[in-house]
C-alpha positions as a Python dict, from the first residue, in 0.01 Angstrom:
ca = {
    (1, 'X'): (0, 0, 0),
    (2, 'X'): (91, 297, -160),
    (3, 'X'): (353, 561, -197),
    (4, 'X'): (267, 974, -203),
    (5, 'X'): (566, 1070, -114),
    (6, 'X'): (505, 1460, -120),
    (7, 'X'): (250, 1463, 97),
    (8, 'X'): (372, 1208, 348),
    (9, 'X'): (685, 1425, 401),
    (10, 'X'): (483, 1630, 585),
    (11, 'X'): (396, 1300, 821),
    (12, 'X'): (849, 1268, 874),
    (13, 'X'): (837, 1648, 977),
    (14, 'X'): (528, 1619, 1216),
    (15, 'X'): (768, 1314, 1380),
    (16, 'X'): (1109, 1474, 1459),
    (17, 'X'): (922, 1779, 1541),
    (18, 'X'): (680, 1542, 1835),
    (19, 'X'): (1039, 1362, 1932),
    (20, 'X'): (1286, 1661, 1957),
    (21, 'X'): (1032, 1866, 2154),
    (22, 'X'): (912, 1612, 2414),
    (23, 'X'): (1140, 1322, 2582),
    (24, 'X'): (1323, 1526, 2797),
    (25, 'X'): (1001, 1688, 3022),
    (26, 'X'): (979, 1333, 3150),
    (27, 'X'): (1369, 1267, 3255),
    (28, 'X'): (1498, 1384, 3548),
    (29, 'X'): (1305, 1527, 3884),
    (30, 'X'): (1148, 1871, 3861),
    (31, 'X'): (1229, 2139, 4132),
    (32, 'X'): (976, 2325, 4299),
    (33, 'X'): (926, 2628, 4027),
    (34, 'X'): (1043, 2417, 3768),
    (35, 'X'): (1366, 2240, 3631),
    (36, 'X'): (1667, 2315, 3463),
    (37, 'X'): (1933, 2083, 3301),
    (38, 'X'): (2242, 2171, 3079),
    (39, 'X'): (1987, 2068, 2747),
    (40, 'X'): (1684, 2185, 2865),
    (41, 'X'): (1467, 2429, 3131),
    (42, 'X'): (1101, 2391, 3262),
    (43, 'X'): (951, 2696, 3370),
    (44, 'X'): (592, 2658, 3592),
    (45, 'X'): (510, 2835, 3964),
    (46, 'X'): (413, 2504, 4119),
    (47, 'X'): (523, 2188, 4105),
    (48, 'X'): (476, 1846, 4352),
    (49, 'X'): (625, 1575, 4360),
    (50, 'X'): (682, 1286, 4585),
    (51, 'X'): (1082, 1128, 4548),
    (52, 'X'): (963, 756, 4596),
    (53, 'X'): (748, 688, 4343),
    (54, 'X'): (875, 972, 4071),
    (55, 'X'): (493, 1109, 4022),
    (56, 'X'): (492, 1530, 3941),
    (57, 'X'): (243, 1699, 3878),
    (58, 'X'): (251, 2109, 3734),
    (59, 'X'): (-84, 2238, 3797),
    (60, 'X'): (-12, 2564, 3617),
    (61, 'X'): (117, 2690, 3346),
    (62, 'X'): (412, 2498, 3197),
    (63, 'X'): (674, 2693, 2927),
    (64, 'X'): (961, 2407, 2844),
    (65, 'X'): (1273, 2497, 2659),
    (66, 'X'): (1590, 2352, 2454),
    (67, 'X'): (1787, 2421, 2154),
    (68, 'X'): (1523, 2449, 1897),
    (69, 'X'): (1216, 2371, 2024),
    (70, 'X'): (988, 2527, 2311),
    (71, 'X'): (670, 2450, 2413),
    (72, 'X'): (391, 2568, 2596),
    (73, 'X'): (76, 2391, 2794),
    (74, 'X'): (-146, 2450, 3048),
    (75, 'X'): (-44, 2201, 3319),
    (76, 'X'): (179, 1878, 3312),
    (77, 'X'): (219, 1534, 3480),
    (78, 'X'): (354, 1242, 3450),
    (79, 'X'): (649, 1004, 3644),
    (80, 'X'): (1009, 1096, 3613),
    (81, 'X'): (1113, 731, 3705),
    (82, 'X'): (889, 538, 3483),
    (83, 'X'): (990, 836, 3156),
    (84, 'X'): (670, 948, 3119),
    (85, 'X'): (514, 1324, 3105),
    (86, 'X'): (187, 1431, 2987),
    (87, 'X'): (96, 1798, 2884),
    (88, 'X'): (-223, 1887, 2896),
    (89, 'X'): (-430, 2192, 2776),
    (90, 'X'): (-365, 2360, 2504),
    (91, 'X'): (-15, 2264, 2353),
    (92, 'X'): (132, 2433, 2179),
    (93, 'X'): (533, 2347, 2001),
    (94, 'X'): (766, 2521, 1792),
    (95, 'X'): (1044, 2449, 1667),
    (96, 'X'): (1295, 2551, 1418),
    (97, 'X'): (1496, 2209, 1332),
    (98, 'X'): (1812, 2286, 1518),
    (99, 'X'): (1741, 2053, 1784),
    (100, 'X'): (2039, 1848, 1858),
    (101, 'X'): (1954, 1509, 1718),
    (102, 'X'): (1794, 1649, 1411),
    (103, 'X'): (2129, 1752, 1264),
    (104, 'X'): (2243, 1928, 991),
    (105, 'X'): (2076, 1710, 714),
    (106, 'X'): (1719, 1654, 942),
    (107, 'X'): (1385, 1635, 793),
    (108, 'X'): (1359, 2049, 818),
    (109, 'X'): (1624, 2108, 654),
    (110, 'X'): (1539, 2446, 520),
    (111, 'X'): (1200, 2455, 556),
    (112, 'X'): (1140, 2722, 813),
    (113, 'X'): (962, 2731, 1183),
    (114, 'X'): (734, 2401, 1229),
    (115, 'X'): (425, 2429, 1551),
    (116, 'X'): (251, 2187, 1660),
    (117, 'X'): (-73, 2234, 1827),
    (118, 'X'): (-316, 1956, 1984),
    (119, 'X'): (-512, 1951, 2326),
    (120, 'X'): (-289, 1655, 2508),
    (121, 'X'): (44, 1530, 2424),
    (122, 'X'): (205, 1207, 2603),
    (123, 'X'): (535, 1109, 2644),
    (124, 'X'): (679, 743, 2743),
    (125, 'X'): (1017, 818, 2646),
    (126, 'X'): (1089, 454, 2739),
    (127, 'X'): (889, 297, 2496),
    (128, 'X'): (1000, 575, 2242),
    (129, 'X'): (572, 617, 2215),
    (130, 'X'): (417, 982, 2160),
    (131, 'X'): (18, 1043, 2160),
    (132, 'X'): (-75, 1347, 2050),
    (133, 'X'): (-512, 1364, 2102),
    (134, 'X'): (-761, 1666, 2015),
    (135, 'X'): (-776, 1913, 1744),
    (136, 'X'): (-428, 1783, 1648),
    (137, 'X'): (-272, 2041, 1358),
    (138, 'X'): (72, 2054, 1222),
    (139, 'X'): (254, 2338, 992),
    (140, 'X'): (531, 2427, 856),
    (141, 'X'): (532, 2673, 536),
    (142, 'X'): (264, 2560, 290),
    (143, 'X'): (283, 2208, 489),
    (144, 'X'): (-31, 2125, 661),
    (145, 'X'): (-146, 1793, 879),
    (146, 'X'): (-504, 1780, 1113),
    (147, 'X'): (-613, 1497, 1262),
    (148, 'X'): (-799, 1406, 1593),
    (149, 'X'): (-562, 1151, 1706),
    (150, 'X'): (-177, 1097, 1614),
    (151, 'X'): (66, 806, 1789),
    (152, 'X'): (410, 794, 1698),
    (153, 'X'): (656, 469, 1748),
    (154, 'X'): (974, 541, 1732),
    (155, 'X'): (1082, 177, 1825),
    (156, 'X'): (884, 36, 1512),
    (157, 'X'): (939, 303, 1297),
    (158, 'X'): (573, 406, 1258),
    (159, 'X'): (337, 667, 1277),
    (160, 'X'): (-53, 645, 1331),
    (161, 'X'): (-319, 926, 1227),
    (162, 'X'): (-614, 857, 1288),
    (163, 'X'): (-1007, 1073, 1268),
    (164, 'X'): (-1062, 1323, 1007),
    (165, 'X'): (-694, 1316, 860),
    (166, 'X'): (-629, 1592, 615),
    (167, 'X'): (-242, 1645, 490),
    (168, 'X'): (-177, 1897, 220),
    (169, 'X'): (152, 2017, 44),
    (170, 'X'): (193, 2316, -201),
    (171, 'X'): (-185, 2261, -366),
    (172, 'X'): (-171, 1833, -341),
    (173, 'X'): (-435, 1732, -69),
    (174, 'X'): (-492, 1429, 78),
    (175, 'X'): (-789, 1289, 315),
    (176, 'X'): (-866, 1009, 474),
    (177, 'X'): (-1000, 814, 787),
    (178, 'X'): (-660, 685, 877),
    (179, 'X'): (-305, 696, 761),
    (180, 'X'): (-53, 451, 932),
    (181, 'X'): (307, 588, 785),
    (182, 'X'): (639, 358, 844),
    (183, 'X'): (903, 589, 883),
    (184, 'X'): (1172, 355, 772),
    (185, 'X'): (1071, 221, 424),
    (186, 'X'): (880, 553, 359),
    (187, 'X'): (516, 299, 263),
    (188, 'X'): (181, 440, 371),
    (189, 'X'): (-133, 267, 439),
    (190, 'X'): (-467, 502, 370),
    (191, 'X'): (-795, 383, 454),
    (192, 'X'): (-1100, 619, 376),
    (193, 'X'): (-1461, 623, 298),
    (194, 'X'): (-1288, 695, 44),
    (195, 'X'): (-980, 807, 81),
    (196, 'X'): (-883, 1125, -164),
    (197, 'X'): (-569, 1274, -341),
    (198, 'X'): (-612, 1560, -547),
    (199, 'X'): (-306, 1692, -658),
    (200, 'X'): (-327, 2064, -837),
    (201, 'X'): (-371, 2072, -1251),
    (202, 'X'): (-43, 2140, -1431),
    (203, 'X'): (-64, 2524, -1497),
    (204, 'X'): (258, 2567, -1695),
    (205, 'X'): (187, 2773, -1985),
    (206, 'X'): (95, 2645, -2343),
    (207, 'X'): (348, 2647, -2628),
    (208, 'X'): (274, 2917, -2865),
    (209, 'X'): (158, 2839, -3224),
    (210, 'X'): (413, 2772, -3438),
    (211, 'X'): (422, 3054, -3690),
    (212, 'X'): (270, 3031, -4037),
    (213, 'X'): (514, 2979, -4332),
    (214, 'X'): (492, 3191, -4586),
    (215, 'X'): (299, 3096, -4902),
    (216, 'X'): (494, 3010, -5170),
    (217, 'X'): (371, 3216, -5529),
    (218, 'X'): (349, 2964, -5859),
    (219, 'X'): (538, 3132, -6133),
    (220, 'X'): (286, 3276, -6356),
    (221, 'X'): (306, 3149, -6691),
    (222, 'X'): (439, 3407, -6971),
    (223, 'X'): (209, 3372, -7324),
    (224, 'X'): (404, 3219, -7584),
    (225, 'X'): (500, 3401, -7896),
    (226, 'X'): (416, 3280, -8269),
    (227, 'X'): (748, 3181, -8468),
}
């Protein structure tokens, strides 16, 4: 078990981005070209569904909205009823940490505009579980997080990365096969073949020499005179 606490910040941000930009896709019935509630909109030209069993599906081009956060795929499903949405295609999420729940004292706090980009994101916003799968990459500033596969808890408090993981954070780097994260006591797990932190060499600047003192002269002795 260890703690790297710079780098695993980045892991917090990469969460309440995921959460604040997804749950709400999957919770209420879409309308035909889309859906729009007093917290969010979903903007697409197509969209069935059937009213019995909750299943929609977006075939085109999906652009979701809310305070903070949009998003962008290439076609969504999933089941109103049951909470669960699926984007698919090229995802892509910003968002600026204003989102509602994040608050004024969230994990972006000012830290600028955070994306997240992978090739599938699911939602069960039931079970509070988010899978993000394929070329998944998260940044924010000089914040940076790849891996192929990322599953986030939020009932347990914990968040899986998994193939080729790569964090790095103003210079420190760290790589590894998997990093399991818990969110609540802030503890990280890293396995690896190996695993490997490098953290960037202290470059503050070297104390100058201390000046020399100045030599001190001997008195020079004066002859002594004959009586």
């Amino acid at each position: 078990m260890i703690r790297t606490t710079r780098l695993l910040r980045v892991a917090s941000l990469l969460v309440a981005m995921t959460t604040s930009g997804a749950a709400a896709l999957a919770a209420a019935p879409p309308a035909a070209g889309g859906l729009e509630t007093r917290d969010y909109k979903i903007q697409t030209d197509m969209t069935n569904s059937n009213l019995n069993t909750g299943a929609f599906s977006m075939p085109h081009s999906v652009r979701f909205y809310r305070p903070g956060t949009d998003a962008v795929a290439d076609r969504a499903d999933g089941n109103y009823k049951n909470g669960t949405a699926t984007l698919i295609g090229n995802v892509v999420v910003h968002d600026t940490g204003n989102a509602p729940e994040v608050g004024g004292g969230g994990a972006y706090g000012g830290s600028g505009m955070a994306t997240l980009t992978c090739d599938r994101l699911e939602i069960d916003s039931k079970q509070k579980l988010y899978t993000a799968t394929g070329h998944v990459h998260f940044a924010q500033g000089p914040r940076t997080a790849t891996a192929d596969r990322g599953v986030l808890n939020r009932a347990t408090g914990m968040l899986h990365l998994e193939g080729g993981v790569h964090l790095t954070d103003a210079g420190s780097t760290l790589s590894a096969n998997t990093v399991d994260y818990n969110l609540n006591t802030k503890d990280a797990e890293v396995h690896g073949g190996p695993a490997v932190l490098t953290k960037p060499a202290d470059t503050a600047p070297a104390a100058p020499p201390a000046a020399p003192k100045p030599a001190v002269k001997s008195p020079v002795p004066q002859p002594r005179r004959s009586p």
